[in-house]
mmCIF file as gemmi writes it, N, C-alpha and C atoms, coordinates in Angstrom:
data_model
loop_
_atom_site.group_PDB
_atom_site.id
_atom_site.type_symbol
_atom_site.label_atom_id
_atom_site.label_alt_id
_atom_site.label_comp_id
_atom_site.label_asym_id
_atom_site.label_entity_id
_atom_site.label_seq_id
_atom_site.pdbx_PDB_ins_code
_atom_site.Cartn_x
_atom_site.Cartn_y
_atom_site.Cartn_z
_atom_site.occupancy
_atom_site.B_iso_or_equiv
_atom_site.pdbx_formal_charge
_atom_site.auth_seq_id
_atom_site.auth_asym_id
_atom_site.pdbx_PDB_model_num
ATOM 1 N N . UNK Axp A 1 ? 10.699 -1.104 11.47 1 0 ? 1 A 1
ATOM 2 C CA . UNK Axp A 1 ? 9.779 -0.061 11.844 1 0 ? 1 A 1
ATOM 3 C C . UNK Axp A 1 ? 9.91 0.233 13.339 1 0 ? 1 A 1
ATOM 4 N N . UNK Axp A 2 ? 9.385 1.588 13.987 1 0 ? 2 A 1
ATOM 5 C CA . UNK Axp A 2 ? 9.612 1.771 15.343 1 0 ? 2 A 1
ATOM 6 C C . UNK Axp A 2 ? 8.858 1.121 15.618 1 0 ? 2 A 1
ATOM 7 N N . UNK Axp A 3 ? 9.053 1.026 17.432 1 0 ? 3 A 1
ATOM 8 C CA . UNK Axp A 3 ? 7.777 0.361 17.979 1 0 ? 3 A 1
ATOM 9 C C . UNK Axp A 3 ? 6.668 1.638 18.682 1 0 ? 3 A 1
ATOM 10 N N . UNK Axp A 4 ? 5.406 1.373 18.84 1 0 ? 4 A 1
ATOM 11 C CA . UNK Axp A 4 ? 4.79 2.393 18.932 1 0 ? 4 A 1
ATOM 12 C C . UNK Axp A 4 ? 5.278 2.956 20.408 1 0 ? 4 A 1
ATOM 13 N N . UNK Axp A 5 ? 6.037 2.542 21.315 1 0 ? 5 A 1
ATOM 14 C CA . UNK Axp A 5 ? 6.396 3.197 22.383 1 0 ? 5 A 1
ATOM 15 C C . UNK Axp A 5 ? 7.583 4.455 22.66 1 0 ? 5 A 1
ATOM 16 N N . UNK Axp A 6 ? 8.217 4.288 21.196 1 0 ? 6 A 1
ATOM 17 C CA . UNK Axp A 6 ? 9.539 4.933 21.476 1 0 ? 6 A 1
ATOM 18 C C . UNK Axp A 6 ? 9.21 5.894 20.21 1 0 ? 6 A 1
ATOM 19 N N . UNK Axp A 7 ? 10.189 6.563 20.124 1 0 ? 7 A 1
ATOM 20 C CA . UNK Axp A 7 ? 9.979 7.886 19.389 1 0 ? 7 A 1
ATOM 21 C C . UNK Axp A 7 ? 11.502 7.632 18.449 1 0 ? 7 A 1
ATOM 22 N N . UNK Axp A 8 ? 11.966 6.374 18.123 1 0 ? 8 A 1
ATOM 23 C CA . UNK Axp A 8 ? 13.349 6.49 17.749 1 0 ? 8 A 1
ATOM 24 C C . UNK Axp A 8 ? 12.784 6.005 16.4 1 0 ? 8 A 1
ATOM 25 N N . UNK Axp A 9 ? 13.694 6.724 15.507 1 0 ? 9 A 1
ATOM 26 C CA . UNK Axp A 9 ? 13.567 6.631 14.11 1 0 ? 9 A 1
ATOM 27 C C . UNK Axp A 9 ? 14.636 5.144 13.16 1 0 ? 9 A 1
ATOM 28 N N . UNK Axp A 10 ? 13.522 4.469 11.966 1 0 ? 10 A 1
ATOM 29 C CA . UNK Axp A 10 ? 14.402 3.572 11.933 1 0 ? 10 A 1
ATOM 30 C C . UNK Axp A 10 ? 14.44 3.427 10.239 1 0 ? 10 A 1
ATOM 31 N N . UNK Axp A 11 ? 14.826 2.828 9.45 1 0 ? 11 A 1
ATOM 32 C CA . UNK Axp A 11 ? 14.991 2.202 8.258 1 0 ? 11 A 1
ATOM 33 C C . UNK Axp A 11 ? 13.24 2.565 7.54 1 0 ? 11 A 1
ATOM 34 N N . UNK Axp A 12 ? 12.509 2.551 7.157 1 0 ? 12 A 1
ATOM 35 C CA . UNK Axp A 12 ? 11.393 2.372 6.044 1 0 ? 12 A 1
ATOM 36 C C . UNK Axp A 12 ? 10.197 3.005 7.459 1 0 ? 12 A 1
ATOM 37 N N . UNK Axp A 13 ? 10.848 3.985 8.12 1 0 ? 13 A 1
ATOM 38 C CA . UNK Axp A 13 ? 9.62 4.864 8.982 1 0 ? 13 A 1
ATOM 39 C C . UNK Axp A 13 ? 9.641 5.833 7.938 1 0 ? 13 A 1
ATOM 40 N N . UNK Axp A 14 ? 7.953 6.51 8.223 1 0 ? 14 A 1
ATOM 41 C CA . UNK Axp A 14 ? 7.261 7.677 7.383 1 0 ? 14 A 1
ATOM 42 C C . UNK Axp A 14 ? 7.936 8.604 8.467 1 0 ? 14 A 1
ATOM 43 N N . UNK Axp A 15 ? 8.854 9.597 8.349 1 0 ? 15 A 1
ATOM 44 C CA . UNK Axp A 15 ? 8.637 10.966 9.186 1 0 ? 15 A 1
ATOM 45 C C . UNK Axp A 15 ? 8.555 12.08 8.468 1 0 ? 15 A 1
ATOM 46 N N . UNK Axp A 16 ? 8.8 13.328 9.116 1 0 ? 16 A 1
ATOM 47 C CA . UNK Axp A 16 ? 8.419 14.363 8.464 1 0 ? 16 A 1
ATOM 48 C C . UNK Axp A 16 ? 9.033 15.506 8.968 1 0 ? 16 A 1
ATOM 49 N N . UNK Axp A 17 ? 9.085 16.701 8.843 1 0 ? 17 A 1
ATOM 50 C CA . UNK Axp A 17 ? 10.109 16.943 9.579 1 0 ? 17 A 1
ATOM 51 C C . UNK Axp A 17 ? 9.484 18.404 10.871 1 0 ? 17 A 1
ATOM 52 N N . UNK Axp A 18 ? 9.627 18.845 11.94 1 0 ? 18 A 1
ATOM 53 C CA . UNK Axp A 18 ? 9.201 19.039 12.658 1 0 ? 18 A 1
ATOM 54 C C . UNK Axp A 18 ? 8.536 20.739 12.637 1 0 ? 18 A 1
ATOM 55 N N . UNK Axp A 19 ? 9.712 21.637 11.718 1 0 ? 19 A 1
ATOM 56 C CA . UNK Axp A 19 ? 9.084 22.755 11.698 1 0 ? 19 A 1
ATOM 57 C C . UNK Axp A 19 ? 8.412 22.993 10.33 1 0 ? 19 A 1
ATOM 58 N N . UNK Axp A 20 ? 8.262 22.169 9.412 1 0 ? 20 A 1
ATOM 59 C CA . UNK Axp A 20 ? 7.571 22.195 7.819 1 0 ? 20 A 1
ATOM 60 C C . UNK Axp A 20 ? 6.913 20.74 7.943 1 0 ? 20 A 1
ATOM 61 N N . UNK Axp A 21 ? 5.907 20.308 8.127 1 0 ? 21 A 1
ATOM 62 C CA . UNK Axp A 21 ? 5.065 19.233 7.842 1 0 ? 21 A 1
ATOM 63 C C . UNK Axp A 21 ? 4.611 19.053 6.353 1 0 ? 21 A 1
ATOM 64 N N . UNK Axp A 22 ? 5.047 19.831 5.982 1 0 ? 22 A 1
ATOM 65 C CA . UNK Axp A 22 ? 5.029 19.631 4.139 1 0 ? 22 A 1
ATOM 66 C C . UNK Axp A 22 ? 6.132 18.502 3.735 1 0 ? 22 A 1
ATOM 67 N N . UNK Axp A 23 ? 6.926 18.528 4.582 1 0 ? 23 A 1
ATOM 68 C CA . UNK Axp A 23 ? 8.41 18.1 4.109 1 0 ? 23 A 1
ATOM 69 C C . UNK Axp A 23 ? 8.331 16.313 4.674 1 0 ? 23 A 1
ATOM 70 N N . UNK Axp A 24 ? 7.92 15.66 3.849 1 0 ? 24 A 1
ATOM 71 C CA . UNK Axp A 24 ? 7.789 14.07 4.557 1 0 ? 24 A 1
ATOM 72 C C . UNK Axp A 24 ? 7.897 13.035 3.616 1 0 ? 24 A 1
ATOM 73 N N . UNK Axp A 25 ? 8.802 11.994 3.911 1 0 ? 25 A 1
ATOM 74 C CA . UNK Axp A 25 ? 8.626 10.869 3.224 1 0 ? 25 A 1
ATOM 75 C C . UNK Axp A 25 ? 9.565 9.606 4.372 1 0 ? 25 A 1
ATOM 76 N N . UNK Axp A 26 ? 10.086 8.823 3.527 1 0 ? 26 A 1
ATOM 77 C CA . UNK Axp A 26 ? 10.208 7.319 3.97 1 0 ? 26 A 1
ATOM 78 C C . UNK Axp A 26 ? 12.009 7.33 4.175 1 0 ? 26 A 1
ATOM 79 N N . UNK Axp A 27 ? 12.062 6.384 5.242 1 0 ? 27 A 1
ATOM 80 C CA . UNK Axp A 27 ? 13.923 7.069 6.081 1 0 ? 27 A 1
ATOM 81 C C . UNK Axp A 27 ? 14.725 5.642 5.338 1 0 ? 27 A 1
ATOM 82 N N . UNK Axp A 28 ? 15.522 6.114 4.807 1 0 ? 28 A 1
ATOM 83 C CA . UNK Axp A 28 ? 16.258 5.008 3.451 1 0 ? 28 A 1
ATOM 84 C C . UNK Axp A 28 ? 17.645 4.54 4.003 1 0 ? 28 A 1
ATOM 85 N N . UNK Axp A 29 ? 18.248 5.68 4.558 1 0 ? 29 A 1
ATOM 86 C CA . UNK Axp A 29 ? 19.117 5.246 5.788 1 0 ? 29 A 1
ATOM 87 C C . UNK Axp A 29 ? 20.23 6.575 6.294 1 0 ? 29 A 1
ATOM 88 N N . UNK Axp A 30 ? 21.082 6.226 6.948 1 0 ? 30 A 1
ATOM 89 C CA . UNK Axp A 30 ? 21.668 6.726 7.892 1 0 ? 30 A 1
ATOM 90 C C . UNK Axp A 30 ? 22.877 7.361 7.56 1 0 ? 30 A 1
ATOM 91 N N . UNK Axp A 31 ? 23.306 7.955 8.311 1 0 ? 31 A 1
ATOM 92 C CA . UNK Axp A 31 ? 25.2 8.315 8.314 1 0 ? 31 A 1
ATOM 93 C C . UNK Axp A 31 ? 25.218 9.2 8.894 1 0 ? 31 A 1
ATOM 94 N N . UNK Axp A 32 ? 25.441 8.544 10.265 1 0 ? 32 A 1
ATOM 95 C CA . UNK Axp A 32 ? 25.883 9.342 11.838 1 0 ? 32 A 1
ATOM 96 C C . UNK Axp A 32 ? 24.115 9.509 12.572 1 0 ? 32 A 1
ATOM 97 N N . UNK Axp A 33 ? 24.615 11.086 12.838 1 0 ? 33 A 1
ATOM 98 C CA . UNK Axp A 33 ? 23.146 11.799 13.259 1 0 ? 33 A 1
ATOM 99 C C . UNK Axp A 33 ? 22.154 12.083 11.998 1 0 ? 33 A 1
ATOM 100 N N . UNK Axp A 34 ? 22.845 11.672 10.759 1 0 ? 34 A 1
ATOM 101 C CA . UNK Axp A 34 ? 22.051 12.034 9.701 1 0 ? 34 A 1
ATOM 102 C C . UNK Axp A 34 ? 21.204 11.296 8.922 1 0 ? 34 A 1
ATOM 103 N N . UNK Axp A 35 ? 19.763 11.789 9.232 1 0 ? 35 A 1
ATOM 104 C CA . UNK Axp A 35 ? 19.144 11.184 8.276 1 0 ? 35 A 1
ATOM 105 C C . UNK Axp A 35 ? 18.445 11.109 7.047 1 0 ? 35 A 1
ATOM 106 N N . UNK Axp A 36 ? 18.517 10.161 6.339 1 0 ? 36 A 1
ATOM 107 C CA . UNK Axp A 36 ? 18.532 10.251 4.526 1 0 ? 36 A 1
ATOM 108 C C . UNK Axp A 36 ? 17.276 9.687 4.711 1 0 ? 36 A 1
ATOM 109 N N . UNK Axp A 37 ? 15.961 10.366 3.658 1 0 ? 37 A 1
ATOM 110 C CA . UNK Axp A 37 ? 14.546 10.172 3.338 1 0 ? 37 A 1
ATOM 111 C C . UNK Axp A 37 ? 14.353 10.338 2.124 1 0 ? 37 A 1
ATOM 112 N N . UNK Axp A 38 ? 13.86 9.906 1.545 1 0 ? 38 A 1
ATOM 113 C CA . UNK Axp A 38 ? 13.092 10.008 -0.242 1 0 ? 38 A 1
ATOM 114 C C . UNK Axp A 38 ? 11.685 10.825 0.595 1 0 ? 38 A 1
ATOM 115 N N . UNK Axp A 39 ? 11.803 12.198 -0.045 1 0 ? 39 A 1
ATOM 116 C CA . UNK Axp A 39 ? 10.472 12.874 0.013 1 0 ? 39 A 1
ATOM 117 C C . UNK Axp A 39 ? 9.324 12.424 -0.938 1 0 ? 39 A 1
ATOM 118 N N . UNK Axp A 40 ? 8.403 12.453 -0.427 1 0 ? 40 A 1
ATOM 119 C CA . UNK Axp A 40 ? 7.229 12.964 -1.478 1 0 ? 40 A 1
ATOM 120 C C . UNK Axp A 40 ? 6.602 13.882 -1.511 1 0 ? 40 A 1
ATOM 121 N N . UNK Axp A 41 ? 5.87 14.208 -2.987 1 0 ? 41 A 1
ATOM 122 C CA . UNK Axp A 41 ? 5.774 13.457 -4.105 1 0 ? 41 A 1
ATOM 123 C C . UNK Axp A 41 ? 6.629 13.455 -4.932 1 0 ? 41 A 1
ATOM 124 N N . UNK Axp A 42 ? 8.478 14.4 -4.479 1 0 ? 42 A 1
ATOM 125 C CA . UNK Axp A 42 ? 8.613 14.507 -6.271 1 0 ? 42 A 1
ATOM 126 C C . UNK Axp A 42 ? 10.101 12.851 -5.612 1 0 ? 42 A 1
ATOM 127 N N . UNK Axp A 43 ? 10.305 12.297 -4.659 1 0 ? 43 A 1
ATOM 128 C CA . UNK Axp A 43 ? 11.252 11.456 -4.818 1 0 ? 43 A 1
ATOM 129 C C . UNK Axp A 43 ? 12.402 11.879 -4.431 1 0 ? 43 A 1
ATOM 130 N N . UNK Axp A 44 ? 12.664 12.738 -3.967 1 0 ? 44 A 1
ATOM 131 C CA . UNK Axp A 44 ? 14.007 13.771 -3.848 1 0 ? 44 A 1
ATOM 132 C C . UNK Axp A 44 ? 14.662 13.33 -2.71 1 0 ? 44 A 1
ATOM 133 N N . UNK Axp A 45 ? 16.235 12.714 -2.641 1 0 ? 45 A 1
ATOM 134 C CA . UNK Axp A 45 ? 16.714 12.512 -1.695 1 0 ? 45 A 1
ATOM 135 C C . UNK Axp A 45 ? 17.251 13.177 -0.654 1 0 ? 45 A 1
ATOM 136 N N . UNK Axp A 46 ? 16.869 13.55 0.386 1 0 ? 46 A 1
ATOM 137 C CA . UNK Axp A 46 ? 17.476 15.022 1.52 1 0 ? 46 A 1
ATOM 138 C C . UNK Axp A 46 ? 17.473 14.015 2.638 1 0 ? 46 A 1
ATOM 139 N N . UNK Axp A 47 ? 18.604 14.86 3.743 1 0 ? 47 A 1
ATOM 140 C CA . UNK Axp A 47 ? 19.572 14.62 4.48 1 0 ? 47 A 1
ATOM 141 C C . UNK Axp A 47 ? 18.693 15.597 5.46 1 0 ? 47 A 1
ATOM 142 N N . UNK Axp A 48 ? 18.492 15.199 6.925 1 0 ? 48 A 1
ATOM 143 C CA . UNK Axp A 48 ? 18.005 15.919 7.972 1 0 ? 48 A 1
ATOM 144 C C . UNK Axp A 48 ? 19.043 15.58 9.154 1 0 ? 48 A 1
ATOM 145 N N . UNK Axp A 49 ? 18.88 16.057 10.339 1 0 ? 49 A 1
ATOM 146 C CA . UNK Axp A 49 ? 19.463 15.529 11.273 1 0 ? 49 A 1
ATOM 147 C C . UNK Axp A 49 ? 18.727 15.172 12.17 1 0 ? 49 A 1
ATOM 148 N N . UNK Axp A 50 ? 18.604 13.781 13.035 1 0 ? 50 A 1
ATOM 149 C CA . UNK Axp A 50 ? 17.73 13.108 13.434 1 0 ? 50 A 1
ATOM 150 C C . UNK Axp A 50 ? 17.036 13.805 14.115 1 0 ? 50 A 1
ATOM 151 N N . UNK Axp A 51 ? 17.432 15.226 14.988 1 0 ? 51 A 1
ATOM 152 C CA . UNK Axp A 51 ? 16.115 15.524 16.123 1 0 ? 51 A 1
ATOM 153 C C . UNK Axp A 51 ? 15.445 16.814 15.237 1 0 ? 51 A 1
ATOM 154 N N . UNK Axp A 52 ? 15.661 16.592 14.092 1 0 ? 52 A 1
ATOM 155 C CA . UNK Axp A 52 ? 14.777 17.864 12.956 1 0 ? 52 A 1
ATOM 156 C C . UNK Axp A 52 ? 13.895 16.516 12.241 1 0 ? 52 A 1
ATOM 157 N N . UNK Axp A 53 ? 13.793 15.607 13.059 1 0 ? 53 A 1
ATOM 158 C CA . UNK Axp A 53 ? 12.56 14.617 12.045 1 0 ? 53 A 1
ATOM 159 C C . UNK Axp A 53 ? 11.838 14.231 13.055 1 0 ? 53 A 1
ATOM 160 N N . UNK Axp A 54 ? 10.277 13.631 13.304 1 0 ? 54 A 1
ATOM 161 C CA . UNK Axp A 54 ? 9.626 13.253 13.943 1 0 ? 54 A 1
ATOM 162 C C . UNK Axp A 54 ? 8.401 11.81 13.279 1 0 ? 54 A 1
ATOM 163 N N . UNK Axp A 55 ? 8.313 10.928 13.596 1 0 ? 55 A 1
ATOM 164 C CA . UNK Axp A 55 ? 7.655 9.7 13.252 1 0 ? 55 A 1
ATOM 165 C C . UNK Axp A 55 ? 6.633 9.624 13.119 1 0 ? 55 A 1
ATOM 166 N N . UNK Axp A 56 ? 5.731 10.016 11.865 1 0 ? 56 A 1
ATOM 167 C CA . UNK Axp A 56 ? 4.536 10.273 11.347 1 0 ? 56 A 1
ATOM 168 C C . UNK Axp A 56 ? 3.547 9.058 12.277 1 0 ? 56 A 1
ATOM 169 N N . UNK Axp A 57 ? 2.868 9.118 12.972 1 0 ? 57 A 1
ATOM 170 C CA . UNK Axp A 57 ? 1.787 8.138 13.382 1 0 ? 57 A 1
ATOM 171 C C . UNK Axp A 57 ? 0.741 7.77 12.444 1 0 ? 57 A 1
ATOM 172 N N . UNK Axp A 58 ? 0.672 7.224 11.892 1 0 ? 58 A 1
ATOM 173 C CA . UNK Axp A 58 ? -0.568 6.748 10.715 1 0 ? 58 A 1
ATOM 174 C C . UNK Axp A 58 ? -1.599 6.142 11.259 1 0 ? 58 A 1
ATOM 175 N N . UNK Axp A 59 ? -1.292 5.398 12.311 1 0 ? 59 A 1
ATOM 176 C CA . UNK Axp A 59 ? -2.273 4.252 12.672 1 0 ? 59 A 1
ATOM 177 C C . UNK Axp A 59 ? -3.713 4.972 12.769 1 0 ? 59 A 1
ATOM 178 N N . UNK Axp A 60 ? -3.967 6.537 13.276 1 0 ? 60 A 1
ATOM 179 C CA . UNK Axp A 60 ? -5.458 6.915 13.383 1 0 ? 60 A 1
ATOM 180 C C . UNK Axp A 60 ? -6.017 7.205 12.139 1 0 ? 60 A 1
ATOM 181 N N . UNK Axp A 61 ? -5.747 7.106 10.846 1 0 ? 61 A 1
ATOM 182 C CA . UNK Axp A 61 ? -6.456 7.363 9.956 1 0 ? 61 A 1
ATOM 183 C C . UNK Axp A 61 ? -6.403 6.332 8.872 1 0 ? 61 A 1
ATOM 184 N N . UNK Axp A 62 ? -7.568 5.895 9.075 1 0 ? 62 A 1
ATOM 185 C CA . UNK Axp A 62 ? -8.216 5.081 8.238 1 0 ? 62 A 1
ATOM 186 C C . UNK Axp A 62 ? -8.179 4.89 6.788 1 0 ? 62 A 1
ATOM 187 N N . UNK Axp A 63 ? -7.97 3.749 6.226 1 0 ? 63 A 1
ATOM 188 C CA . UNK Axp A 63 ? -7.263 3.845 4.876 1 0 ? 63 A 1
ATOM 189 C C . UNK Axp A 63 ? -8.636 4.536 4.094 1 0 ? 63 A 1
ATOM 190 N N . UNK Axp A 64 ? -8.342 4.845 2.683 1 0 ? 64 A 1
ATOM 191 C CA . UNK Axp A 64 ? -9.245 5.216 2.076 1 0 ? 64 A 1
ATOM 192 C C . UNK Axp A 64 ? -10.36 4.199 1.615 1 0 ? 64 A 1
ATOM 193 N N . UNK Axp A 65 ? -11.499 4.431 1.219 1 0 ? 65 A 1
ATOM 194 C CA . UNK Axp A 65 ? -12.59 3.295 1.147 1 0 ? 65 A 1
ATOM 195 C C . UNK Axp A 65 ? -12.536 3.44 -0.536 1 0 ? 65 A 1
ATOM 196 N N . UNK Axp A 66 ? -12.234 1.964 -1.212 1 0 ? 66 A 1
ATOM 197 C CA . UNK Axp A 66 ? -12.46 1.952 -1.951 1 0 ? 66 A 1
ATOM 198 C C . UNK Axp A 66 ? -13.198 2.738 -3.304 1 0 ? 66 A 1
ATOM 199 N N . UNK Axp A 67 ? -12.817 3.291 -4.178 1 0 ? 67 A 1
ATOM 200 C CA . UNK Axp A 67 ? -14.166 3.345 -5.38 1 0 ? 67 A 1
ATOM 201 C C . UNK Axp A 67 ? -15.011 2.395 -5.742 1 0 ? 67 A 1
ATOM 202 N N . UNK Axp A 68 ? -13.965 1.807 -5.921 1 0 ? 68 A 1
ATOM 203 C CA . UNK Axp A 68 ? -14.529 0.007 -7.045 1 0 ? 68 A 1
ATOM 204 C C . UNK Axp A 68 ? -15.958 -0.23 -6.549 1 0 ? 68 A 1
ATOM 205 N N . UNK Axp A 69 ? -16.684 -0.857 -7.103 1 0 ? 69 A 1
ATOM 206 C CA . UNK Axp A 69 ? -17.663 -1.286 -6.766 1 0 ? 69 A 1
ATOM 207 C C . UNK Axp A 69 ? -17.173 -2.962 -6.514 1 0 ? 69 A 1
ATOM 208 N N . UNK Axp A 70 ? -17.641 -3.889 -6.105 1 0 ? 70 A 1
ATOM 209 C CA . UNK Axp A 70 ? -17.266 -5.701 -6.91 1 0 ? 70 A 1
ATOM 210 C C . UNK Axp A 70 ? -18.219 -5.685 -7.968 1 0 ? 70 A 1
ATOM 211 N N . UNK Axp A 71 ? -17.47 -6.32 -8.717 1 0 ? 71 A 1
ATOM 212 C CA . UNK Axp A 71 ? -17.966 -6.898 -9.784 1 0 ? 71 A 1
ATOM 213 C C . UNK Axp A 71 ? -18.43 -8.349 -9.741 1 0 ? 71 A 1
ATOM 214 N N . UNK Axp A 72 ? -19.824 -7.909 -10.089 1 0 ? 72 A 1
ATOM 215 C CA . UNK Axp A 72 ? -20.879 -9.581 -9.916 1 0 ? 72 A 1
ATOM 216 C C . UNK Axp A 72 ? -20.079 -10.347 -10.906 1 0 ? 72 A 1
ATOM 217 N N . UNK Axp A 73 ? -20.352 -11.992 -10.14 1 0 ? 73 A 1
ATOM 218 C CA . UNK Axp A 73 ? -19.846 -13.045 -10.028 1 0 ? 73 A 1
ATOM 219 C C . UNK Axp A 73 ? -20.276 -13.331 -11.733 1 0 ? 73 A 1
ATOM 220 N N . UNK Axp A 74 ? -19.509 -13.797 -12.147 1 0 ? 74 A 1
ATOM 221 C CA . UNK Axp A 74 ? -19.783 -14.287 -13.764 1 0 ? 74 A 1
ATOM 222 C C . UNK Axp A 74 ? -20.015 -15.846 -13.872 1 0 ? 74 A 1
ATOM 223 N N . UNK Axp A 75 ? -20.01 -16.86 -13.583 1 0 ? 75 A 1
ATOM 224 C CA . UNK Axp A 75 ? -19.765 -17.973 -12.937 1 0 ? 75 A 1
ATOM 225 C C . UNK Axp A 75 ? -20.933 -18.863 -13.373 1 0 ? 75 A 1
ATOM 226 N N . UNK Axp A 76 ? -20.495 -19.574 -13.729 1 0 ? 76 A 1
ATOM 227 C CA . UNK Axp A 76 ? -21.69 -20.418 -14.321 1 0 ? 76 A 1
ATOM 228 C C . UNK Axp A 76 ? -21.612 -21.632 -14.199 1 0 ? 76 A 1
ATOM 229 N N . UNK Axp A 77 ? -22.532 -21.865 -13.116 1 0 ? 77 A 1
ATOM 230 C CA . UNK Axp A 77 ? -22.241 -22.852 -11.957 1 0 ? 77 A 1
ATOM 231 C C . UNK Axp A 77 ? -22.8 -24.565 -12.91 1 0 ? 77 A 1
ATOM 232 N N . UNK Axp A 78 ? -21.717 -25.242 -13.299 1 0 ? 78 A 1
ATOM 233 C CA . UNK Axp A 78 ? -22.351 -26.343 -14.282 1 0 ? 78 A 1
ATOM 234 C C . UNK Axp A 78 ? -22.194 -27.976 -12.886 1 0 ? 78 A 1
ATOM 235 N N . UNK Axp A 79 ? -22.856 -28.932 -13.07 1 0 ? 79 A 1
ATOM 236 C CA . UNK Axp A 79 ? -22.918 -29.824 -12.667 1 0 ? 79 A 1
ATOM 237 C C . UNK Axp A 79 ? -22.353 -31.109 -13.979 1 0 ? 79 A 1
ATOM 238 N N . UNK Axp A 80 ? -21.019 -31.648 -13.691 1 0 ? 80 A 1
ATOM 239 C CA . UNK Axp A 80 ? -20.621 -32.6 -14.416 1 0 ? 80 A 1
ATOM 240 C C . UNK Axp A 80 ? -20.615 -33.863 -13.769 1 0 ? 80 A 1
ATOM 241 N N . UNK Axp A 81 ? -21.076 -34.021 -13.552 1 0 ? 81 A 1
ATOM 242 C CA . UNK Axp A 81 ? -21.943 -35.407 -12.68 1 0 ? 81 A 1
ATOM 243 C C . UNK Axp A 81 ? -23.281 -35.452 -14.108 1 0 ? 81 A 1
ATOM 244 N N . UNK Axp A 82 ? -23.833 -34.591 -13.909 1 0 ? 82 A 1
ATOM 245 C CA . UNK Axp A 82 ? -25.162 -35.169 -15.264 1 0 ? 82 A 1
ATOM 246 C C . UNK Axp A 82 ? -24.418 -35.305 -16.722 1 0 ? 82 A 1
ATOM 247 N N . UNK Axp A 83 ? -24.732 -36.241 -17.407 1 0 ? 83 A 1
ATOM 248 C CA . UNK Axp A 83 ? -25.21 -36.202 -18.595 1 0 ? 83 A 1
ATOM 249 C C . UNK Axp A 83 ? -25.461 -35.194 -19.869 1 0 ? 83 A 1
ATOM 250 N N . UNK Axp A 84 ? -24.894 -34.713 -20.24 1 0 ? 84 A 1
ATOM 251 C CA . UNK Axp A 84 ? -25.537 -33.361 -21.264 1 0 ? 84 A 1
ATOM 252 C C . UNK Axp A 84 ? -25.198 -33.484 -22.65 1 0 ? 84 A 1
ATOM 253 N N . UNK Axp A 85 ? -26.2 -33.858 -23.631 1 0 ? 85 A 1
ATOM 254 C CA . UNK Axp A 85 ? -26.343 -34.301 -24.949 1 0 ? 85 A 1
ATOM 255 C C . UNK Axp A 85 ? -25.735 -32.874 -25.729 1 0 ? 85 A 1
ATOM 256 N N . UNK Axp A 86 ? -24.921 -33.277 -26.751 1 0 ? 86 A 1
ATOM 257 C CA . UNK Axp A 86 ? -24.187 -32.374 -26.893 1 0 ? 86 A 1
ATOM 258 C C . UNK Axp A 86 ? -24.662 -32.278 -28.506 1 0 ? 86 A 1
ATOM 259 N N . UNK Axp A 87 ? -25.323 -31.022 -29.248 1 0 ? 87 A 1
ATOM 260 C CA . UNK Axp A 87 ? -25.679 -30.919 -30.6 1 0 ? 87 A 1
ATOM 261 C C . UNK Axp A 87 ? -25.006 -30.304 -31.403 1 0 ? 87 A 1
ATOM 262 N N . UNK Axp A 88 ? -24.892 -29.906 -32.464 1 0 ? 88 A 1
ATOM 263 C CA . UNK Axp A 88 ? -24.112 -28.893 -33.295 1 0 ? 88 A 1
ATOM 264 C C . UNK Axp A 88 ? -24.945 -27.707 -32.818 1 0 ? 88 A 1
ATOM 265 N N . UNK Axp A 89 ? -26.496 -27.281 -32.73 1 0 ? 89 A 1
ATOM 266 C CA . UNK Axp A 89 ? -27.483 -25.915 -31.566 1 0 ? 89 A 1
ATOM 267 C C . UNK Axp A 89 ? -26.768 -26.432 -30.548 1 0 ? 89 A 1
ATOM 268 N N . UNK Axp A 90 ? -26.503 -26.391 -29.935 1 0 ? 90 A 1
ATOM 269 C CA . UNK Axp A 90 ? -26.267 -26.475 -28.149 1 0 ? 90 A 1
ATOM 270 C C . UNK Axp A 90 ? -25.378 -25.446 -28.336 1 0 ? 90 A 1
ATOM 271 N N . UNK Axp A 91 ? -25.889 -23.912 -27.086 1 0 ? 91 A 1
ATOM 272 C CA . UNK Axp A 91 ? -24.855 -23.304 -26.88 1 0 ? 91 A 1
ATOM 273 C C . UNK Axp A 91 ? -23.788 -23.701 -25.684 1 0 ? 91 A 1
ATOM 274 N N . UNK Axp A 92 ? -22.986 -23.906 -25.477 1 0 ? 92 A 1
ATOM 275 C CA . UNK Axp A 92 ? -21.906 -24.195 -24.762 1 0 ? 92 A 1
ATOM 276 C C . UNK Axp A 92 ? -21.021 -22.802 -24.096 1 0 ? 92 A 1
ATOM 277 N N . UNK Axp A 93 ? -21.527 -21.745 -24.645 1 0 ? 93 A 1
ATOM 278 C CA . UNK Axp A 93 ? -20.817 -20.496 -23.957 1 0 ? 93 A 1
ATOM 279 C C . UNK Axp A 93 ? -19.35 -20.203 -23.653 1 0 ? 93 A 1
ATOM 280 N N . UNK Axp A 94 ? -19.152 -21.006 -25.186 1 0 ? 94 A 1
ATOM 281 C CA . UNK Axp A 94 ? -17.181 -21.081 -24.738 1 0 ? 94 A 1
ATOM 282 C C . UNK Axp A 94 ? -16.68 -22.373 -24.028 1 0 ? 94 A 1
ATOM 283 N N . UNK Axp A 95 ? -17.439 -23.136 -23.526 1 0 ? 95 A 1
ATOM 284 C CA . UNK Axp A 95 ? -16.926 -24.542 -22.578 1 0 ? 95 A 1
ATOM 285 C C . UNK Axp A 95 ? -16.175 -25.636 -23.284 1 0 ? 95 A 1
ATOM 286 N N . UNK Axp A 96 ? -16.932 -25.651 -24.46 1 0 ? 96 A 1
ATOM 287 C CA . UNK Axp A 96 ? -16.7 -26.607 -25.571 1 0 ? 96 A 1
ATOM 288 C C . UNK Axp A 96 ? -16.462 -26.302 -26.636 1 0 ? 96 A 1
């Protein structure tokens, strides 16, 4: 990956390209001044030349916040240190 000081493009950087910002995906590799990216969304392999690409900065936007809710703890906190008389009624909840 670049480092955030330099503007040089490398192996698995997001760029995009400078006069269509539609046009962006991940840099897969090289040959010469040329560089090879898998676009998204459709996957498509295209060929730019390095100063027609520019290094997407991601770091200011914040990933997306979850949907999920968590899901409460199911957990059924047993103590096997005691004793527990065991009947043919005794529910056991799957343990036994």
């Amino acid at each position: 990956m670049s480092c955030p000081d330099c503007d040089c493009i490398e192996i698995g950087d997001v760029v995009e390209h400078k006069m269509n910002t539609n046009v962006f995906g991940i840099v897969i590799g090289f040959m010469g001044s040329i560089v090879i990216i898998r676009v998204s969304p459709t996957l498509d392999v295209l060929q730019f030349h390095e100063w027609e690409l520019q290094v997407v900065d991601d770091d200011e936007i914040p990933p997306p916040q979850s949907a999920e809710q968590p899901v409460p703890d199911n957990v059924v906190q047993v103590d096997f240190t005691k004793k527990r008389r065991l009947r043919p009624d005794t529910t056991t909840e799957g343990a036994a």
